[in-house]
C-alpha positions in Angstrom: -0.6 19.3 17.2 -1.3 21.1 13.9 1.3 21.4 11.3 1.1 23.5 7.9 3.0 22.4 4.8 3.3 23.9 2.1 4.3 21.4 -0.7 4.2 21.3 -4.7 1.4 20.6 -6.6 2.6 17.7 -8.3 3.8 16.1 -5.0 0.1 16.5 -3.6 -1.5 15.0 -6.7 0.5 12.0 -6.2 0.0 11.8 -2.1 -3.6 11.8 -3.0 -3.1 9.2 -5.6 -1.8 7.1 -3.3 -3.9 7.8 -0.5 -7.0 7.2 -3.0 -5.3 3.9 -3.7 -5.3 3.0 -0.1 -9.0 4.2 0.6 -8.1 7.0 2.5 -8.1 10.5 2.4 -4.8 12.7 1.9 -4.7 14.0 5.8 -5.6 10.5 7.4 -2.7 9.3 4.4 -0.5 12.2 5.3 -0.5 11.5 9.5 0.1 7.9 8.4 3.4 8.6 6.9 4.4 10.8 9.5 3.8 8.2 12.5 5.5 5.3 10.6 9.0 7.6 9.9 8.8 8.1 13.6 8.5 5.0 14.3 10.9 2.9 11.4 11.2 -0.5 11.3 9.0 -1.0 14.4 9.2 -5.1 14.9 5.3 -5.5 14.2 4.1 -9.1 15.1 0.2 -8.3 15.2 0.4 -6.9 12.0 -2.6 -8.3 10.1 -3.1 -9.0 6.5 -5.2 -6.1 5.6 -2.3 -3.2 6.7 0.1 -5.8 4.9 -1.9 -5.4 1.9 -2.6 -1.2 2.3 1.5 -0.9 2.9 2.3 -3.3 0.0 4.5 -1.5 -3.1 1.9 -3.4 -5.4 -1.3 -1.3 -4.1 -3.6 -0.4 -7.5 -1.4 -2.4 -9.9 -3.6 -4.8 -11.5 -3.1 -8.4 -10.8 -4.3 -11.3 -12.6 -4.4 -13.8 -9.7 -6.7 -16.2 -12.0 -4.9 -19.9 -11.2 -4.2 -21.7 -14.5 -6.0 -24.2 -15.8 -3.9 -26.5 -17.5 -3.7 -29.6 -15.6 -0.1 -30.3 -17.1 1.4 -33.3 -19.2 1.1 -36.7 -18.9 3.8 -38.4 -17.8 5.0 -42.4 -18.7 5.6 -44.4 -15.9 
């Protein structure tokens, strides 16, 4: 099936901002939105961490995941 849309500039800009952030392009980006609202919350138990991670609300925000290297206090015993 082929569907046209016309839709504003501003809302395309950001649909290919977040496609770009996802690594895909705006169509592939575009049919996934449109086959998960036809399908919400569909219990997903095979879902692996990579889609987890492409779906996350934190996709292109920078992260500083570095652990911390303070070792703590010393503590009297």
């Amino acid at each position: 099936m082929t569907i046209t849309l016309d839709i504003k500039p501003a809302v395309e800009a950001e649909l290919a901002a977040q496609a770009a952030a996802r690594g895909m392009d705006i169509r592939a980006y575009a049919e996934h939105l449109l086959e998960k609202a036809a399908h919400p919350e569909e219990p997903s138990t095979s879902k692996n961490f990579v889609d987890f991670l492409r779906e996350s609300p934190l996709v292109g925000v920078e992260l500083n995941l570095e652990r911390d290297k303070d070792t703590g206090r010393d503590v009297d015993l």
